[in-house]
PDB file of N, CA, C, O and CB in Angstrom:
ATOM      1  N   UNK A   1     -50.429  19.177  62.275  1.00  0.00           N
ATOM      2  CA  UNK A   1     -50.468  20.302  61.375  1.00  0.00           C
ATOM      3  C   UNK A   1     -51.839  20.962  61.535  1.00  0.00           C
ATOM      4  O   UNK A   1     -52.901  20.342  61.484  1.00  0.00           O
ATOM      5  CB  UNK A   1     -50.200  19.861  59.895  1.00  0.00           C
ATOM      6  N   UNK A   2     -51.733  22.090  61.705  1.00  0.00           N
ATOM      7  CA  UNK A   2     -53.245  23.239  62.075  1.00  0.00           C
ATOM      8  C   UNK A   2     -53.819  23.660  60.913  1.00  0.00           C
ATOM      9  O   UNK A   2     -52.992  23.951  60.048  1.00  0.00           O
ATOM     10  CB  UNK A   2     -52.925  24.811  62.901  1.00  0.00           C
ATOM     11  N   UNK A   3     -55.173  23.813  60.553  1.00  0.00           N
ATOM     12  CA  UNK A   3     -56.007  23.871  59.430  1.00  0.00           C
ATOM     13  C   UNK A   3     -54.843  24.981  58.947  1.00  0.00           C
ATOM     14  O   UNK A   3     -53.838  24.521  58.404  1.00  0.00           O
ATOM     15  CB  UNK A   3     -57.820  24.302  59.632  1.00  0.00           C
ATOM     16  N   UNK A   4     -54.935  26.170  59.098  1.00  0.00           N
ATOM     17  CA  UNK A   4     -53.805  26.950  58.423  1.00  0.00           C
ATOM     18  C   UNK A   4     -52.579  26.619  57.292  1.00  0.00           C
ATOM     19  O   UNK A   4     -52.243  26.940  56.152  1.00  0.00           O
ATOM     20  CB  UNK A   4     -53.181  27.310  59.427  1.00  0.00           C
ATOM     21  N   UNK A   5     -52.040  25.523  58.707  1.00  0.00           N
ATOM     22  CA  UNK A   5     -50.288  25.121  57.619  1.00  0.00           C
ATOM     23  C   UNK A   5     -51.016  23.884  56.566  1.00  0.00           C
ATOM     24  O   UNK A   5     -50.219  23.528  55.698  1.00  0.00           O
ATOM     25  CB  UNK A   5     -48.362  24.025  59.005  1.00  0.00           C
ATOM     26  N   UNK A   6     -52.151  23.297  56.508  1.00  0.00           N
ATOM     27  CA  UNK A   6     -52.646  22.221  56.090  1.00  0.00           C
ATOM     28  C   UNK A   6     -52.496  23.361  54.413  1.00  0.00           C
ATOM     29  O   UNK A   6     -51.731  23.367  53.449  1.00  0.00           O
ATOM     30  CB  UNK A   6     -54.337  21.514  56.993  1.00  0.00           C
ATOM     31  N   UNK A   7     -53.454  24.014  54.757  1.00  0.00           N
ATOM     32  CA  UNK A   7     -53.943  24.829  53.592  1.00  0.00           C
ATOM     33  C   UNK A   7     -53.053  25.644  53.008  1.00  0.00           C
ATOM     34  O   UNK A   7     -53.378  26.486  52.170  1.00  0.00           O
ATOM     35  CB  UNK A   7     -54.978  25.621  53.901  1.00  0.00           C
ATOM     36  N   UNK A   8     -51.995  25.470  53.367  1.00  0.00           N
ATOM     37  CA  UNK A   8     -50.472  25.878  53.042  1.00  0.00           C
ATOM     38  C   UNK A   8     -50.074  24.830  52.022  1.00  0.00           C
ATOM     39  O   UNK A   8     -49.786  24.881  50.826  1.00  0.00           O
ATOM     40  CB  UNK A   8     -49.382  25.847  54.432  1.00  0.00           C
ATOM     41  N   UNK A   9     -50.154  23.920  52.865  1.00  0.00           N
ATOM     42  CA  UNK A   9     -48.984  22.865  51.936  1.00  0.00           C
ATOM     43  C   UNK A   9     -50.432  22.601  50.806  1.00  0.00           C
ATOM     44  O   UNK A   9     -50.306  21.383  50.683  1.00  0.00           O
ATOM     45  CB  UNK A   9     -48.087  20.855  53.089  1.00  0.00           C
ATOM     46  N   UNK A  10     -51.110  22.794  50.333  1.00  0.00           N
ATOM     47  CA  UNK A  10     -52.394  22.449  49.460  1.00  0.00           C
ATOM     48  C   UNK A  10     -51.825  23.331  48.179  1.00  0.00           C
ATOM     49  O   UNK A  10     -51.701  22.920  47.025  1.00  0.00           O
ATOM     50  CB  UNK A  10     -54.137  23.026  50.202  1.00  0.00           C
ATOM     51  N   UNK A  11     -51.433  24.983  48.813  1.00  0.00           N
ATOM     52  CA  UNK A  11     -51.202  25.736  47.773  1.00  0.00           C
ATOM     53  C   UNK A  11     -49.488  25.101  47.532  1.00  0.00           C
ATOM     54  O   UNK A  11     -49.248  24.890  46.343  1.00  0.00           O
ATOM     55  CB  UNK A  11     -51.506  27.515  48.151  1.00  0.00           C
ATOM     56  N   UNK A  12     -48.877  24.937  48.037  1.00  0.00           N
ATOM     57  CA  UNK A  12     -48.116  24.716  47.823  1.00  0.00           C
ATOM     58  C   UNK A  12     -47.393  22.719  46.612  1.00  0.00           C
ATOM     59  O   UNK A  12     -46.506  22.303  45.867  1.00  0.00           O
ATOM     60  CB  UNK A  12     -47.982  25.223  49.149  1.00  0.00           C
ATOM     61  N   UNK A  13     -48.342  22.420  47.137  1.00  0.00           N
ATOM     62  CA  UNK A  13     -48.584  21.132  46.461  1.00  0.00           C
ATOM     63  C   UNK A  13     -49.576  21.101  45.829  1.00  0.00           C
ATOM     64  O   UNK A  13     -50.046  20.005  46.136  1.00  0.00           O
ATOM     65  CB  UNK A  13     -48.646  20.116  47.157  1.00  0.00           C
ATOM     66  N   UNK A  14     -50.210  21.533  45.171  1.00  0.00           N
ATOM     67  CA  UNK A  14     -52.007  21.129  44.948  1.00  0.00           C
ATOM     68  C   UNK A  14     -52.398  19.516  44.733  1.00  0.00           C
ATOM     69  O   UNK A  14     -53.401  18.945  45.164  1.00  0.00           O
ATOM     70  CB  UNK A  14     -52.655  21.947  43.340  1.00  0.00           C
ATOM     71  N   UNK A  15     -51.151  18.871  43.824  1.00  0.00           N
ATOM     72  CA  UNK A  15     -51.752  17.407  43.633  1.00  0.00           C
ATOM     73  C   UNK A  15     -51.952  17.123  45.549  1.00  0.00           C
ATOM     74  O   UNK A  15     -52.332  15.985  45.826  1.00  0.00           O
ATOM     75  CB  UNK A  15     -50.319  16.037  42.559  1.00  0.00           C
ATOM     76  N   UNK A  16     -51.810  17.698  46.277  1.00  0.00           N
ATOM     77  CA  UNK A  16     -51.651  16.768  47.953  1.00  0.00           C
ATOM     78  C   UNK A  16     -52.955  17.135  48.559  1.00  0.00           C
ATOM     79  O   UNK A  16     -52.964  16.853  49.757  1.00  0.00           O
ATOM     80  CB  UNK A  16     -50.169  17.371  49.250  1.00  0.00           C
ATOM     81  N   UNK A  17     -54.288  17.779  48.049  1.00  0.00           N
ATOM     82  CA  UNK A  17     -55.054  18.473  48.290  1.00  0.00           C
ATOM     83  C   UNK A  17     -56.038  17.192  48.708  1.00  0.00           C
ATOM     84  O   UNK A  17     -56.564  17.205  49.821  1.00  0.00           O
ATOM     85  CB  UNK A  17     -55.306  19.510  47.233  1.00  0.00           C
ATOM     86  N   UNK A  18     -56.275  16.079  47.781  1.00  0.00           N
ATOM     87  CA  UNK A  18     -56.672  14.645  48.574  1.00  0.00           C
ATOM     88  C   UNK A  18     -56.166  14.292  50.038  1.00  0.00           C
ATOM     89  O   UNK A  18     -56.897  14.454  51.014  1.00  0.00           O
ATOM     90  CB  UNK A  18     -56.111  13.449  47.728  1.00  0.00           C
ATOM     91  N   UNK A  19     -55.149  13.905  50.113  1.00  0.00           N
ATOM     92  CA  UNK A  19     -54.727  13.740  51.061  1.00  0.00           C
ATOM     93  C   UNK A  19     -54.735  14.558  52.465  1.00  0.00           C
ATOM     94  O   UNK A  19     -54.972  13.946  53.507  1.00  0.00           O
ATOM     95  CB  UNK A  19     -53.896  13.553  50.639  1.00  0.00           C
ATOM     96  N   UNK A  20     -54.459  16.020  52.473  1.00  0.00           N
ATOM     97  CA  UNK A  20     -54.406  16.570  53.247  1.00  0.00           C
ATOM     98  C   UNK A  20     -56.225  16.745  54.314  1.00  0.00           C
ATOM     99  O   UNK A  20     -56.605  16.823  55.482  1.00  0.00           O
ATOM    100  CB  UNK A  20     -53.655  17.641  52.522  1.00  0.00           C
ATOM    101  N   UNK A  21     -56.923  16.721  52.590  1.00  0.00           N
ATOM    102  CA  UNK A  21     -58.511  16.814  53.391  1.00  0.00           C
ATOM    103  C   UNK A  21     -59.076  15.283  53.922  1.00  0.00           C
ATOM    104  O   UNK A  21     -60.192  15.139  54.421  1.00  0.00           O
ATOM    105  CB  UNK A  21     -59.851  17.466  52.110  1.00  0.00           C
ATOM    106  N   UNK A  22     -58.354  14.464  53.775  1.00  0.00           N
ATOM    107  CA  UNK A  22     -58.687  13.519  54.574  1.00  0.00           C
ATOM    108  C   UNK A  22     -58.420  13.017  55.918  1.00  0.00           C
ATOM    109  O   UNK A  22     -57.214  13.106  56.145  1.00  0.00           O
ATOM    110  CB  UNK A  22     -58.514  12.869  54.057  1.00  0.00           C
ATOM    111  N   UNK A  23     -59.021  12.563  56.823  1.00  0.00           N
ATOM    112  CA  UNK A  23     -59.076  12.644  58.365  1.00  0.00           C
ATOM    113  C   UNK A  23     -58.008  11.645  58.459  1.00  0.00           C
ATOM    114  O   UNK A  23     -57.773  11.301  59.618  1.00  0.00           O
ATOM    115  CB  UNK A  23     -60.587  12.267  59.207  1.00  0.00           C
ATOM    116  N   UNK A  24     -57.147  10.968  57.356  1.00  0.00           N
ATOM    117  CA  UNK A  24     -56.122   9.889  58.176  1.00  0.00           C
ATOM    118  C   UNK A  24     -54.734  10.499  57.509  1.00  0.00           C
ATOM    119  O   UNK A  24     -53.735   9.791  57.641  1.00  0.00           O
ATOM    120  CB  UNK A  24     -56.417   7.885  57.765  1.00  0.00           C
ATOM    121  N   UNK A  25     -54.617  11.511  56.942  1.00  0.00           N
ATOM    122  CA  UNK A  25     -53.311  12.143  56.555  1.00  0.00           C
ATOM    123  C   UNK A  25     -52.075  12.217  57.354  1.00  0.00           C
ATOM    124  O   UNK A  25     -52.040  12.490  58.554  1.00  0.00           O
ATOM    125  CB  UNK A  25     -53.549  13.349  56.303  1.00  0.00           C
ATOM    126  N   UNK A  26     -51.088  11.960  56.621  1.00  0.00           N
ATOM    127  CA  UNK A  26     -49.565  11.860  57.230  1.00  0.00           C
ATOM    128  C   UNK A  26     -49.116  12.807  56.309  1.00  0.00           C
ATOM    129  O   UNK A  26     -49.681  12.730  55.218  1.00  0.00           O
ATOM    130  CB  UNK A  26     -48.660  10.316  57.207  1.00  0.00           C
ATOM    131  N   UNK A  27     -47.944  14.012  56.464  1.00  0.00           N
ATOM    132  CA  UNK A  27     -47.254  14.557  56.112  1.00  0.00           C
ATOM    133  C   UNK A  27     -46.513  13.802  56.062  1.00  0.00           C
ATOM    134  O   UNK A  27     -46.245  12.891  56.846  1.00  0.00           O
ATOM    135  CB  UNK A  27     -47.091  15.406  56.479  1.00  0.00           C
ATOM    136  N   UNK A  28     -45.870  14.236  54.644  1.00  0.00           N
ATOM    137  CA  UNK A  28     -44.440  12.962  54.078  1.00  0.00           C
ATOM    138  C   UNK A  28     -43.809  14.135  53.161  1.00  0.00           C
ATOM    139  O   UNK A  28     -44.600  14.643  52.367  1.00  0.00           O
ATOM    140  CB  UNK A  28     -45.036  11.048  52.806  1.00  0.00           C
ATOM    141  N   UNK A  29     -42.656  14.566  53.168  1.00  0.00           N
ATOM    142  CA  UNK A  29     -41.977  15.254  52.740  1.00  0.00           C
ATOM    143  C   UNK A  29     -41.251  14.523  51.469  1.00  0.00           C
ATOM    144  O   UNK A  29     -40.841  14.999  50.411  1.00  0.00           O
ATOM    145  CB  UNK A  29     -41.292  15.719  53.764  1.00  0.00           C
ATOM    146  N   UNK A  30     -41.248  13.202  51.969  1.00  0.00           N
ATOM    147  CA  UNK A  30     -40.119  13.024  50.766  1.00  0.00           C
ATOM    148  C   UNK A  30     -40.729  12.653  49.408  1.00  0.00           C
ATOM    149  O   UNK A  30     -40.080  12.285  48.429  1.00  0.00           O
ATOM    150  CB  UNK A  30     -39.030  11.804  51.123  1.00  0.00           C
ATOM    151  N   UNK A  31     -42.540  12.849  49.500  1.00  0.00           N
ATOM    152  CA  UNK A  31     -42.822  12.822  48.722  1.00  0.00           C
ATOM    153  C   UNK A  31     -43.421  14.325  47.755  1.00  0.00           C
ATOM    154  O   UNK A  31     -44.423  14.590  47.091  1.00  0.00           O
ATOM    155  CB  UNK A  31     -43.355  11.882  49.060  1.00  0.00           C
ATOM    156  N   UNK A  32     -42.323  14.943  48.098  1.00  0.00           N
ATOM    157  CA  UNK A  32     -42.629  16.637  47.754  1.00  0.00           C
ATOM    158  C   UNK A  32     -41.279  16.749  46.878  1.00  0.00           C
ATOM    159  O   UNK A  32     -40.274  16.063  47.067  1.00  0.00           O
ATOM    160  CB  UNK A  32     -42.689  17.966  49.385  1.00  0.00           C
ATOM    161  N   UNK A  33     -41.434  17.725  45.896  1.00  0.00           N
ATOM    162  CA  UNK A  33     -40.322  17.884  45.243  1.00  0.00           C
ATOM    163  C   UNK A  33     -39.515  19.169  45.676  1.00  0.00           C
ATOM    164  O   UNK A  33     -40.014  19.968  46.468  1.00  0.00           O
ATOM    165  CB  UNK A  33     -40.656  17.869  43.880  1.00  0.00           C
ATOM    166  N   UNK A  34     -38.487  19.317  45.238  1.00  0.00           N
ATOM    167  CA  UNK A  34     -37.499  20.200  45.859  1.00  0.00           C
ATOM    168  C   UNK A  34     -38.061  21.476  45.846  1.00  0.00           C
ATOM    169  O   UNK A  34     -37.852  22.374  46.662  1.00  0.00           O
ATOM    170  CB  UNK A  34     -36.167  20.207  45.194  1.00  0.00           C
ATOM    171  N   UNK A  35     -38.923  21.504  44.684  1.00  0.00           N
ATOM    172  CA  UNK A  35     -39.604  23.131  44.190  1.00  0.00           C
ATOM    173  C   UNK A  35     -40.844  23.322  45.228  1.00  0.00           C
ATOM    174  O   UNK A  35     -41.262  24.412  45.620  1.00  0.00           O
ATOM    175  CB  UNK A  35     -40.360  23.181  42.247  1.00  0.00           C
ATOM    176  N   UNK A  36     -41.296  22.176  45.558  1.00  0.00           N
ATOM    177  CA  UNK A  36     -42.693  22.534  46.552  1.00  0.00           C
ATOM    178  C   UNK A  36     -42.313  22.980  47.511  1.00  0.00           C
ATOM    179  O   UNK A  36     -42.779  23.972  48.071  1.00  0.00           O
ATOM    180  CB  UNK A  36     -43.634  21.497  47.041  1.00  0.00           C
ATOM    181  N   UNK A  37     -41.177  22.159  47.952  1.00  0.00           N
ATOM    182  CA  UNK A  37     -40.885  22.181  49.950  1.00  0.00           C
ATOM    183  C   UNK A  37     -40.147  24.042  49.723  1.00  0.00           C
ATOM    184  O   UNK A  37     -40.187  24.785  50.703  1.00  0.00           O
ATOM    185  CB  UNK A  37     -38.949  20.291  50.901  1.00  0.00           C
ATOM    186  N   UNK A  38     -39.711  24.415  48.756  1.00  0.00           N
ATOM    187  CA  UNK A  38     -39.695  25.615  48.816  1.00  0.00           C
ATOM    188  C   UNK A  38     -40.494  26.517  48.880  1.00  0.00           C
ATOM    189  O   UNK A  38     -40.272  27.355  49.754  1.00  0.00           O
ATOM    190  CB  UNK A  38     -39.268  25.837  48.249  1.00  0.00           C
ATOM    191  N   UNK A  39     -41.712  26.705  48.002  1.00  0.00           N
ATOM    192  CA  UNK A  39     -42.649  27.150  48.245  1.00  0.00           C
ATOM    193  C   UNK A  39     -43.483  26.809  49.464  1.00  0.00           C
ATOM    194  O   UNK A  39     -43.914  27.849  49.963  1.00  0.00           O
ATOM    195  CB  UNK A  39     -43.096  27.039  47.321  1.00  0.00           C
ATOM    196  N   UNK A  40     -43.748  26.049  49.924  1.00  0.00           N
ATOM    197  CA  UNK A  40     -44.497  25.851  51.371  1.00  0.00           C
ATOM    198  C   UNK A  40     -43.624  26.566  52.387  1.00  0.00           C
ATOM    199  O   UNK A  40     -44.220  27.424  53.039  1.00  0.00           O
ATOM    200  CB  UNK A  40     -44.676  24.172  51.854  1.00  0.00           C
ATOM    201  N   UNK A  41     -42.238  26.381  52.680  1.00  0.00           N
ATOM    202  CA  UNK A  41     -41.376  27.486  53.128  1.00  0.00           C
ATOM    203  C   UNK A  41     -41.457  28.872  52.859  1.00  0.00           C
ATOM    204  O   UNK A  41     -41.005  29.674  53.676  1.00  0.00           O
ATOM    205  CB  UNK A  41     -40.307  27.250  52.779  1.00  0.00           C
ATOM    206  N   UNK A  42     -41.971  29.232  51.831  1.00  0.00           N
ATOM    207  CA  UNK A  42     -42.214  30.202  51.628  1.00  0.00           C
ATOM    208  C   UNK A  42     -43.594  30.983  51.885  1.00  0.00           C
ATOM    209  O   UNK A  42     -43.972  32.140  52.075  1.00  0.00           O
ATOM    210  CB  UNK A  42     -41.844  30.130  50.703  1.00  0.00           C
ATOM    211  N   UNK A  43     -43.964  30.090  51.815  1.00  0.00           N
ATOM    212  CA  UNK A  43     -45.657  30.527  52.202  1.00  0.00           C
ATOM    213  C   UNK A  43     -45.483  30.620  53.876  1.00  0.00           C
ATOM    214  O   UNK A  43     -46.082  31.547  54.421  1.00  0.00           O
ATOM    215  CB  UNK A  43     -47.118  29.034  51.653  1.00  0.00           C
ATOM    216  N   UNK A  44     -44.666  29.677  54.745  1.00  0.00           N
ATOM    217  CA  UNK A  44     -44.886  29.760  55.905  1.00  0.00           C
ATOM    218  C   UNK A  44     -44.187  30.934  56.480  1.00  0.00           C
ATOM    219  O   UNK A  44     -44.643  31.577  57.426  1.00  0.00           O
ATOM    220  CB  UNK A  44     -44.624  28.626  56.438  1.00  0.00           C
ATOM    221  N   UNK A  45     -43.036  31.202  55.868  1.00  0.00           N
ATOM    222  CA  UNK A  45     -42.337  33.066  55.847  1.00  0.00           C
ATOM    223  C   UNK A  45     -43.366  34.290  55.884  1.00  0.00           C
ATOM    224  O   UNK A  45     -43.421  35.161  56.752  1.00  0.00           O
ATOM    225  CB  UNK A  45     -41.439  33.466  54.200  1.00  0.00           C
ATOM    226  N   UNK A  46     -44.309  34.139  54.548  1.00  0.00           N
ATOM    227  CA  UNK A  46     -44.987  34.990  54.438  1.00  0.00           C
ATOM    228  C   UNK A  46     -46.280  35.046  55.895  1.00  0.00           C
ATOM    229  O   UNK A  46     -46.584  36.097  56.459  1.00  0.00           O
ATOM    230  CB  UNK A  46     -45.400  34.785  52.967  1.00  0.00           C
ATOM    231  N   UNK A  47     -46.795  33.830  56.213  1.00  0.00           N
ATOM    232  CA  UNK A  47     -47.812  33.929  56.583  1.00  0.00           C
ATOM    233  C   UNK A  47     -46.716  34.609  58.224  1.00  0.00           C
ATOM    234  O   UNK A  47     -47.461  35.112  59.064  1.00  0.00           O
ATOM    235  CB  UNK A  47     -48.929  32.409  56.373  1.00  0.00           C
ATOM    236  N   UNK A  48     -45.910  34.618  58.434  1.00  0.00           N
ATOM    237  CA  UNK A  48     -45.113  35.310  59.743  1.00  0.00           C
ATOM    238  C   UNK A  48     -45.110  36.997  59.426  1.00  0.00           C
ATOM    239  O   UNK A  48     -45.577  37.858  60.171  1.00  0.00           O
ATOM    240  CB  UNK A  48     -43.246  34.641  59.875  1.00  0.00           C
ATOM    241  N   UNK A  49     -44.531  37.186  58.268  1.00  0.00           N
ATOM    242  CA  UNK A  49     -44.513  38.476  57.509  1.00  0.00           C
ATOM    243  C   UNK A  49     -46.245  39.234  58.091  1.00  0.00           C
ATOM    244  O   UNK A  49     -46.555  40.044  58.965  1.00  0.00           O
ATOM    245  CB  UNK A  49     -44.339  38.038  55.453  1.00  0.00           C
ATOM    246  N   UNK A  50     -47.042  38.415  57.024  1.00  0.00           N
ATOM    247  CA  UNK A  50     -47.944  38.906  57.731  1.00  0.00           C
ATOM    248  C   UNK A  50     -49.035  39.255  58.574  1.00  0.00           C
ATOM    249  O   UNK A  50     -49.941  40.076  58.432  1.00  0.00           O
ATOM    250  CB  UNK A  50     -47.964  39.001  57.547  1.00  0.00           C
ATOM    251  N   UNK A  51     -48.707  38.324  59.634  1.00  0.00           N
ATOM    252  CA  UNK A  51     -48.812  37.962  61.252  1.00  0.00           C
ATOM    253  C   UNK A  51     -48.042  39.561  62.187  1.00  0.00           C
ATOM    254  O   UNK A  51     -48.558  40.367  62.960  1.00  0.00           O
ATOM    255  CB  UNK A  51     -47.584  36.108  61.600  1.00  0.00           C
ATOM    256  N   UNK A  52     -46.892  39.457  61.728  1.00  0.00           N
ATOM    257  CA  UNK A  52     -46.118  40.516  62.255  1.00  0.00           C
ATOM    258  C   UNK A  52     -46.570  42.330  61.835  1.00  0.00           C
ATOM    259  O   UNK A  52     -46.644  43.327  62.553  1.00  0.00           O
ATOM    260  CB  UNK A  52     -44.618  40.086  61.685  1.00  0.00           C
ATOM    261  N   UNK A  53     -46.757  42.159  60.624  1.00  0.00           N
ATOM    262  CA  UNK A  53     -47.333  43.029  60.504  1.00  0.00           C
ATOM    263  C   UNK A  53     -48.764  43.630  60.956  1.00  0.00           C
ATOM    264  O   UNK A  53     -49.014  44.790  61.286  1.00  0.00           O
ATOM    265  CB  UNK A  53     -47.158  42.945  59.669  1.00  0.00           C
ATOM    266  N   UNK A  54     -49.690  42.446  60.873  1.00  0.00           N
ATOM    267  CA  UNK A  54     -51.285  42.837  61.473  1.00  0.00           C
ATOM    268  C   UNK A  54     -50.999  43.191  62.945  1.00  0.00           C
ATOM    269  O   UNK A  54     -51.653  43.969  63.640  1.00  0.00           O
ATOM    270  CB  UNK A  54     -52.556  41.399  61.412  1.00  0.00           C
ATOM    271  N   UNK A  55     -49.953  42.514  63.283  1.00  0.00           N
ATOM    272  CA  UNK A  55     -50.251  42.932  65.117  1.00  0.00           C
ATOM    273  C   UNK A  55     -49.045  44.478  65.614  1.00  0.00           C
ATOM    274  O   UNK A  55     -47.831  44.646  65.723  1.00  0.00           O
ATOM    275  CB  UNK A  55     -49.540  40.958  66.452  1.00  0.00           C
ATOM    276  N   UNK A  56     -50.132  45.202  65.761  1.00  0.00           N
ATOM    277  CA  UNK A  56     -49.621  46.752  66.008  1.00  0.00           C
ATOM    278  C   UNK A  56     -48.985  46.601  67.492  1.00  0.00           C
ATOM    279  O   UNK A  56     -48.900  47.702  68.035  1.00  0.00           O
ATOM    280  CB  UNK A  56     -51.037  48.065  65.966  1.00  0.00           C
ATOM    281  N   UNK A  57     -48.658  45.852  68.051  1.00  0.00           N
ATOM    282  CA  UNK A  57     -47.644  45.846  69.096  1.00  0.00           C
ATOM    283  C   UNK A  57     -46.238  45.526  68.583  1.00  0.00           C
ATOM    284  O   UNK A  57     -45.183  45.811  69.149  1.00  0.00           O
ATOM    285  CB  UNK A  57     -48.025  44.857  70.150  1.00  0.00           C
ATOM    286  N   UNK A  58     -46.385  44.934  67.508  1.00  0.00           N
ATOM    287  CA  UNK A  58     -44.320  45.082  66.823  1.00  0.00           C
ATOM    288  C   UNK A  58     -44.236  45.983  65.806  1.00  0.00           C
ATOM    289  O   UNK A  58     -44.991  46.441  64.949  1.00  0.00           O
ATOM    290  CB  UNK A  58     -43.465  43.489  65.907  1.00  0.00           C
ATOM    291  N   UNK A  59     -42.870  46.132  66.214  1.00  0.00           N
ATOM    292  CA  UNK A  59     -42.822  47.385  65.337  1.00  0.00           C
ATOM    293  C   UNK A  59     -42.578  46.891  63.527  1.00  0.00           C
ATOM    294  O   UNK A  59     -41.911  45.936  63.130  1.00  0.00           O
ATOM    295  CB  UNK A  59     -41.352  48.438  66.009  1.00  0.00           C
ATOM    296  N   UNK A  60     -43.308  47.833  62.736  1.00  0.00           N
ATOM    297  CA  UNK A  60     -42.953  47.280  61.357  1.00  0.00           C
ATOM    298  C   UNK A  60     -41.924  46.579  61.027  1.00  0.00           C
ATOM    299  O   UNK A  60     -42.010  45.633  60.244  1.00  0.00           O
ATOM    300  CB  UNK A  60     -42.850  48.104  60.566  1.00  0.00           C
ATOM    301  N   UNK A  61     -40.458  47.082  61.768  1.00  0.00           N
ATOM    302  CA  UNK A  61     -39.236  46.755  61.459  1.00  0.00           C
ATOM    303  C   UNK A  61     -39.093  44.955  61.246  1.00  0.00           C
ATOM    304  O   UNK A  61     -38.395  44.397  60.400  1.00  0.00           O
ATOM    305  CB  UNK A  61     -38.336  47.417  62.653  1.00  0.00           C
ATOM    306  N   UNK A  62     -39.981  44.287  62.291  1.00  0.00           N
ATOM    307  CA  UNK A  62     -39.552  43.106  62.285  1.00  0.00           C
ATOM    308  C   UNK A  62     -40.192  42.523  60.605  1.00  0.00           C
ATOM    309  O   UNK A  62     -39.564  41.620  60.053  1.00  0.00           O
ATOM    310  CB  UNK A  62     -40.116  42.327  63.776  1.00  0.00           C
ATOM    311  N   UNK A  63     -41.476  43.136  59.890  1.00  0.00           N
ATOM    312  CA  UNK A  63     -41.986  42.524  58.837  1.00  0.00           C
ATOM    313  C   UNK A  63     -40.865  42.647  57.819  1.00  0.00           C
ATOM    314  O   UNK A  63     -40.603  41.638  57.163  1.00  0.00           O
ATOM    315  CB  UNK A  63     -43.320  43.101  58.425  1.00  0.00           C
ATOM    316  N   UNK A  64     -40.384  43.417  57.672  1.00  0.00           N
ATOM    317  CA  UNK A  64     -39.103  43.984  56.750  1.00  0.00           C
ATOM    318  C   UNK A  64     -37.770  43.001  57.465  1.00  0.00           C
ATOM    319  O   UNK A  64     -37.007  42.545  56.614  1.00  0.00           O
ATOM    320  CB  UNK A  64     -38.805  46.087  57.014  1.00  0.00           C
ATOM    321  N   UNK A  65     -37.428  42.638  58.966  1.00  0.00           N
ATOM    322  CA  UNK A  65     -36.131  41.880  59.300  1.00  0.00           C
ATOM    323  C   UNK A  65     -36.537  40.163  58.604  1.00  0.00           C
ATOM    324  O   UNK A  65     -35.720  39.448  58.022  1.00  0.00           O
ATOM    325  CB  UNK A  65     -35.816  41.931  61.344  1.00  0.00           C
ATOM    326  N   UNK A  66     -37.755  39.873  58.826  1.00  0.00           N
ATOM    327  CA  UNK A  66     -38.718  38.623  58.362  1.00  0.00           C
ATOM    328  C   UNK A  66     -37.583  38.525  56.986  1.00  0.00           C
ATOM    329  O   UNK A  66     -36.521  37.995  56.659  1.00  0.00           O
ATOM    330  CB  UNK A  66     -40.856  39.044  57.961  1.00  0.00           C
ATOM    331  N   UNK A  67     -38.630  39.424  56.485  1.00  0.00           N
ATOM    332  CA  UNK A  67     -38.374  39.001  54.866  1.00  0.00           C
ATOM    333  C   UNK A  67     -36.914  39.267  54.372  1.00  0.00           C
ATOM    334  O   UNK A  67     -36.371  38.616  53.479  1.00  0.00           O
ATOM    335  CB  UNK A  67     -39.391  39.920  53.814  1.00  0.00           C
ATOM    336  N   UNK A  68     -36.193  40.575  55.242  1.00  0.00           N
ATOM    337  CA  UNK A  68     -34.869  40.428  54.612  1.00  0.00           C
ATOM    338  C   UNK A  68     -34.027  39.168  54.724  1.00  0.00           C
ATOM    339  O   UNK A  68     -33.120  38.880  53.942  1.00  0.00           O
ATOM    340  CB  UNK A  68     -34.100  41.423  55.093  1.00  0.00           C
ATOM    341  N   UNK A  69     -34.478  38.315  55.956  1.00  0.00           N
ATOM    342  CA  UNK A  69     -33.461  37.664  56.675  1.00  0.00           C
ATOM    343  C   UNK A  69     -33.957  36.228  56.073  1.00  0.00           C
ATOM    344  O   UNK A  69     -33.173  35.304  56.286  1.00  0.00           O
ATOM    345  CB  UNK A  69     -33.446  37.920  58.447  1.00  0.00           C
ATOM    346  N   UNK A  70     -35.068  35.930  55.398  1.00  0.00           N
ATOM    347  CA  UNK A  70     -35.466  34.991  54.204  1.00  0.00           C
ATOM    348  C   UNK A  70     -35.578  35.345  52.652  1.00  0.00           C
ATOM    349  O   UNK A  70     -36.054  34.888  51.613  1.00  0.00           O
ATOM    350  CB  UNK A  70     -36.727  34.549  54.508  1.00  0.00           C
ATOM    351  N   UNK A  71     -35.044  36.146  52.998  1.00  0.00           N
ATOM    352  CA  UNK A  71     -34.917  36.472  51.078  1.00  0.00           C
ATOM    353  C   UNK A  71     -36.332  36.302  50.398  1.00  0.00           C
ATOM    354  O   UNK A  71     -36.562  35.466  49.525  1.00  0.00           O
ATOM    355  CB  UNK A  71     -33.762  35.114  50.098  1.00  0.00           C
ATOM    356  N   UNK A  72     -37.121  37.071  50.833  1.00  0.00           N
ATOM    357  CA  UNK A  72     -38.372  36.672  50.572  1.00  0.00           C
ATOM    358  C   UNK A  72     -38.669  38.201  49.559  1.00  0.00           C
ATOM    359  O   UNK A  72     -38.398  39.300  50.042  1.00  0.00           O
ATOM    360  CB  UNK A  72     -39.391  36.311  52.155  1.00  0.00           C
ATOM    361  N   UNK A  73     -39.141  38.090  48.401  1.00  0.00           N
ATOM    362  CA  UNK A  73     -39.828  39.504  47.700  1.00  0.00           C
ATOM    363  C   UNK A  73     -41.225  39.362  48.042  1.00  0.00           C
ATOM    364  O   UNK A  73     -41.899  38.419  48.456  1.00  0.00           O
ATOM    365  CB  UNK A  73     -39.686  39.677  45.909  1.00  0.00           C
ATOM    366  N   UNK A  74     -41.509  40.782  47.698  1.00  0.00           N
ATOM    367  CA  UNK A  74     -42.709  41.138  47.855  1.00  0.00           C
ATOM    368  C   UNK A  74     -43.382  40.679  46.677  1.00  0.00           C
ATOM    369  O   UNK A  74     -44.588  40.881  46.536  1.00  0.00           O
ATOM    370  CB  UNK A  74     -42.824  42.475  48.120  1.00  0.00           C
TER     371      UNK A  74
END
């Protein structure tokens, strides 16, 4: 997991914020509740959303296909 998605699942979990900053961390899902692993999914949507958007070689359309095609609001 890349400092990025780390700091993902942090907002997304905050009690996991020990764990994640420590150098012997394992991702364990099943210790996430149904509501987190959604939100971290969701955060990882967005952070594509707006990836796609900063880079002026795609066309807007895909930031808008992103989010329609995850049901994601603004």
């Amino acid at each position: 997991m890349n400092e990025r998605t780390k700091k993902l699942a942090i907002i997304a979990n905050p009690s996991s914020q020990e764990i994640y900053e420590s150098d012997s961390w394992q991702f364990n899902c099943a210790a996430w509740s149904a509501d987190d692993l959604e939100k971290f999914a969701e955060l990882i949507v967005r952070e594509c959303m707006k990836v796609s958007r900063l880079n002026t070689r795609v066309d807007s359309k895909v930031y808008l296909m992103i989010q329609e095609h995850f049901g994601v609001e603004e």
